[in-house]
N, C-alpha and C positions, 0 to 999 in steps of 0.2 A: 523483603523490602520492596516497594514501589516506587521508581523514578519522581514522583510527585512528594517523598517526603524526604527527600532531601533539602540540609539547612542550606541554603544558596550562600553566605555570606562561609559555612566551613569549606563549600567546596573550592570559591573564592580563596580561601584561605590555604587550599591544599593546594594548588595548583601555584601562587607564590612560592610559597615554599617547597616546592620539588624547584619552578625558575632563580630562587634566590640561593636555595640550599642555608638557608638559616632561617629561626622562626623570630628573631629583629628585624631582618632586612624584609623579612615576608609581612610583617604585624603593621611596618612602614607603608609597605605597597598598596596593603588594602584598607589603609587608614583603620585598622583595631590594637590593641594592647598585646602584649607578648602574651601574657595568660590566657584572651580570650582568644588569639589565636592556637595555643597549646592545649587547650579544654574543646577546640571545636576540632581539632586532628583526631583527639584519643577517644571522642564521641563519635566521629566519622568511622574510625577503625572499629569502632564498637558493633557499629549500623551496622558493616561491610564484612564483620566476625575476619578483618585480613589485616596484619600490621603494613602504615603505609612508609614508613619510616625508619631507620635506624638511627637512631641518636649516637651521634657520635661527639668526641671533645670538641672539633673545631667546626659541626654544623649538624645537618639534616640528609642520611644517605637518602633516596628515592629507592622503594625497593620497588620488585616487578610490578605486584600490586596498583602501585602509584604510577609507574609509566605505562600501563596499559591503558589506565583511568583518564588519567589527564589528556590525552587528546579529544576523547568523547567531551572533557568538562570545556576543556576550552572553546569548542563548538559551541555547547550548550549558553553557556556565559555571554558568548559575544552574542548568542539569538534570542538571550532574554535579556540584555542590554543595560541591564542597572542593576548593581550588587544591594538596593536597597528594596530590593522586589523579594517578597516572601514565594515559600511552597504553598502557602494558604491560599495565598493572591493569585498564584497560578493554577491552582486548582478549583477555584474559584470559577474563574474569569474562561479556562476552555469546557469546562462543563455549563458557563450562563454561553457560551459561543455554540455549544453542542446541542445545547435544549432549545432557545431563543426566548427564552422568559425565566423570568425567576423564583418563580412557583415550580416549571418541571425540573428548572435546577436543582433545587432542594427536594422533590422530591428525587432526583438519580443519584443525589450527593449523600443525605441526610443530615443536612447543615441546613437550617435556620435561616432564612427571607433576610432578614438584617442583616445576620452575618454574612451574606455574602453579599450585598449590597455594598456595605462596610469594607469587606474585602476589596471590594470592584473597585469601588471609589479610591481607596489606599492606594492600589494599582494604579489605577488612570494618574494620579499625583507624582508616585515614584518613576515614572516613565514620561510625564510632563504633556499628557496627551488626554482629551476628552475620546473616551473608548466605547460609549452606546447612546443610541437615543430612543426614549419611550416612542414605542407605536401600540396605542390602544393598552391591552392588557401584556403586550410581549414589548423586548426590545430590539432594536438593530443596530448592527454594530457599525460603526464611522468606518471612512478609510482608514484611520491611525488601528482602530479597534478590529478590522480585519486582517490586517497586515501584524498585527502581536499578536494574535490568533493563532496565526500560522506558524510564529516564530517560534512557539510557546509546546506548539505541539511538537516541531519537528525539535526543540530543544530536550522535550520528554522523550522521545524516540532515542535522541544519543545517550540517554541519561541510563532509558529501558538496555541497550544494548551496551551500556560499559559495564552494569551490571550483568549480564551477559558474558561478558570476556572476562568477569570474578569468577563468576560460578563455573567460567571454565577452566579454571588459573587452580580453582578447586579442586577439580577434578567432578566437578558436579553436572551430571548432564542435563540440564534441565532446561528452561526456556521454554519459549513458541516462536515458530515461526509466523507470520501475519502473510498470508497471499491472498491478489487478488485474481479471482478467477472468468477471462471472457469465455463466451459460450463455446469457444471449440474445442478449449483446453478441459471441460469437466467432462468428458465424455471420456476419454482414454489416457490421457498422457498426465494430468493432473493425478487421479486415483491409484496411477500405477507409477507415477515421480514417490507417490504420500508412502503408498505400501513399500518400496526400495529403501526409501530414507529411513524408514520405523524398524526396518532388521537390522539397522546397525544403532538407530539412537531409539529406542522405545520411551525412554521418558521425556524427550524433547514432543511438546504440546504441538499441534499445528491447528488457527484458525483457516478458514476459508471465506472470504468474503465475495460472492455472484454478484458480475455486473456486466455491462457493457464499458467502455475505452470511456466513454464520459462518463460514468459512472464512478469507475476507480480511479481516473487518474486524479482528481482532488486529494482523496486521502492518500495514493503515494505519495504526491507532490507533499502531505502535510504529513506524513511518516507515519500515518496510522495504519498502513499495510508496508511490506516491505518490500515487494514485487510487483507485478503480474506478470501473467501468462497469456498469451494469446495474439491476434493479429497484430502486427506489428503498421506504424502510421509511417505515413509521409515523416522522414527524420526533420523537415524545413519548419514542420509544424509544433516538435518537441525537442527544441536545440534544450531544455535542461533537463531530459532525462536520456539515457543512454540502454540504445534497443541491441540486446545480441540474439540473431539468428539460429532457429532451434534448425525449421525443415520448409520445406514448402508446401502447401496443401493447395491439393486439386480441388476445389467442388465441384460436384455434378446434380444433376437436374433430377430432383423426386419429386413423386406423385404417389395417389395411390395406389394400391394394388387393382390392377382391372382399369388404368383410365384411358379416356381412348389412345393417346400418344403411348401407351405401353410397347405396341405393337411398332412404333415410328416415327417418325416426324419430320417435317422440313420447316425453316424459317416462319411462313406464315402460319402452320398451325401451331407454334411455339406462340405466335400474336393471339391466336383465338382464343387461350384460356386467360385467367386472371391469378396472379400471381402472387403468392407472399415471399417479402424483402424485408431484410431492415430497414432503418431512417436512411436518409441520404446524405451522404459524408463518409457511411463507414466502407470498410475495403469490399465487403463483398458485394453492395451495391454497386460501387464502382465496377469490380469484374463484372456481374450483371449487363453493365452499360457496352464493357470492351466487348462482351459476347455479342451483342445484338450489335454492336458496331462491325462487327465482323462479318454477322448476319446481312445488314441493311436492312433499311427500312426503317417505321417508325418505330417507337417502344412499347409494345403492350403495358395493359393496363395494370394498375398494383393497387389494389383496392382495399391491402390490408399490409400496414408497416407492422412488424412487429419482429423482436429480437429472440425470445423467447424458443426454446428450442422445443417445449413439451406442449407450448398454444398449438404451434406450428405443426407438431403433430398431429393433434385433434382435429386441425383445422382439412390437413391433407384428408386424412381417412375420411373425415365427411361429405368431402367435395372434389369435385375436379379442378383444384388448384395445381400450382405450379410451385417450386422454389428451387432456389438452389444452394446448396450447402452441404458441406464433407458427410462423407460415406459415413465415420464414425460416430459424426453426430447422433445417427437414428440407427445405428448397424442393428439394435435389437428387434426393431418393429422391421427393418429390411428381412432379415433372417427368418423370423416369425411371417412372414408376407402380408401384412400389411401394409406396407409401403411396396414401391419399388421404384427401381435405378433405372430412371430413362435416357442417363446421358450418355456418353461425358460431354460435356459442356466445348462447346465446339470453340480453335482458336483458341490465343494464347492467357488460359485462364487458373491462373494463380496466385495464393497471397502465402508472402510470409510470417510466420507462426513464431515468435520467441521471446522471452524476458525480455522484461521494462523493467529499470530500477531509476531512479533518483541520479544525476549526472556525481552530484557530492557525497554520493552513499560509501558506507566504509562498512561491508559485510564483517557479521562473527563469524568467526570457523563452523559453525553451525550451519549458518545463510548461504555460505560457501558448499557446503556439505550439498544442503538442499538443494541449490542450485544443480549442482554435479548431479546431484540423482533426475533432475529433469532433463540433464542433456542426456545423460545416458539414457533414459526413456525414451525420449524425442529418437534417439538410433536406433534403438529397438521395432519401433513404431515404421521408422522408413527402412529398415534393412530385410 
């Protein structure tokens, strides 16, 4: 089952009834009929193949099932906002938000132009909001219509992961974990967190999604990854996600194999070549800066931004460039000699390396798992 095909008005309905402990006082709450709340329980239990309920003479016991569940739904519920919003409509609405037209919507959905038009519109009504405006052939979405966007996705997230804590309740190992991956962690610590975690859960799936810190943190923030990994920001900048500390990573200064600084270097010949960096914002431009501030003097030149850890490769080996970035980055072409280690990068030059989650995240024993397997890698890596 997929978090997207649940009936929103049974989960509503399940969640009354674990807080009323009767299916009258529950049928009251959420304005439906005793039957139609007793037919959307034994349907929900059907979906979920887990009883959520013991019927007893004076109510409704909550079994395990049910109190696992119900924190993820009451999340879910209050971030999709109105018990009158279908799974059609929300499926809908973050696939036209994901495509930005309704043509590729339908084609990544395989629903029909109208119907999800139809859909849209129903949506925008049940939530009392105008949610897109045509531009040309695509659409874009309003503030109302960006902001249930995101609500919608991070609601699907609690929704993917309460079914998650069933299948664990099951005994069923299954799942994916979603991470995203900045450029220092695919190099060693990510492949060797994947392979730790797989010998103890080999049927738990793992995506990887490559990017940079502006890259990923959209989709964390909107729960379509569950993590990252990688340098860790100014905490003043990301007070709603919460960073823990794996290690510290040195970068040092490579070039190619044979360039003239192989043999040495001081300040000004470190100015004479041209350099590739990332954009500027991220940490190791910043060390960058602390190094040559260390240095004095002006800043050589950077005539090529780029994050990309395999351009930056190609780009070294063909020229006498400059960068700087961890040893295990390129440890392959360093060993093989093609590269080589002209540093260490002089003065106090360091960034922190470690998980980003989401500040309101609530890990499965799984996520937790995984987690664990990346610290312990991360120790491995520095001991």
């Amino acid at each position: 089952m997929k978090p997207d095909q649940f009936n929103i008005r049974h989960l509503a309905a399940m969640v009354a009834v674990v807080d009323q402990g009767s299916v009258s006082l529950a049928a009251r709450a959420v304005n439906l009929t005793q039957p139609a709340v007793t037919q959307g329980i034994a349907k929900l239990e059907a979906q979920l193949g887990l009883p959520l309920f013991e019927r007893q003479p004076g109510g409704m016991a909550a079994l395990e099932a049910a109190l696992r569940l119900k924190p993820r739904i009451d999340v879910a519920l209050r971030l999709i906002g109105s018990n009158r919003v279908t799974a059609a409509q929300i499926r809908a609405f973050v696939a036209l938000a994901r495509a930005g037209s309704y043509a590729a919507a339908a084609a990544a959905t395989g629903v029909a132009e109208p119907s999800l038009h139809r859909a849209v519109g129903d949506l925008g009504l049940a939530v009392g909001n105008r949610l897109v405006d045509r531009r040309g052939r695509g659409v874009m979405l309003t503030k109302a219509g960006m902001a249930l966007a995101q609500r919608l996705r991070l609601a699907l997230a609690e929704l993917r992961q309460g079914l998650e804590d069933l299948a664990d309740l099951k005994g069923e190992e299954g799942g994916r974990i979603l991470v995203g991956a900045m450029p220092l962690s695919r190099a060693r610590l990510l492949p060797d967190a994947i392979a730790r975690f797989r010998l103890t859960f080999p049927q738990v799936d793992i995506s990887v999604l490559e990017g940079s810190h502006a890259e990923l943190v959209g989709p964390l923030r909107d729960g379509e990854i569950d993590m990252m990994i990688g340098a860790l920001r100014d905490p003043a900048l990301v007070l709603d996600l919460n960073q823990s500390p794996l290690f510290e990573d040195r970068p040092t200064i490579l070039a190619r194999c044979g360039h003239p600084l192989a043999e040495g270097w001081d300040a000004d010949a470190l100015r004479s070549f041209p350099w590739i960096l990332p954009p500027e914002g991220t940490p190791l431009r910043q060390l960058w800066r602390t190094m040559f501030a260390e240095l004095g003097g002006d800043l050589p030149a950077v005539p090529i931004e780029c994050g990309s850890v395999m351009t930056i490769r190609q780009l070294l080996v063909g020229g006498d460039y400059l960068t700087l970035l961890s040893y295990d980055q390129l440890a392959l072409e360093l060993e093989a000699g093609l590269l080589a280690d002209i540093g260490p990068a002089p003065g106090a030059i360091s960034r922190t390396i470690g998980l980003t989650t989401r500040a309101d995240w609530r890990p499965t024993r799984l996520q937790q798992q995984f987690m664990a397997a990346v610290e312990a890698s991360a120790k491995d890596i520095t001991s």
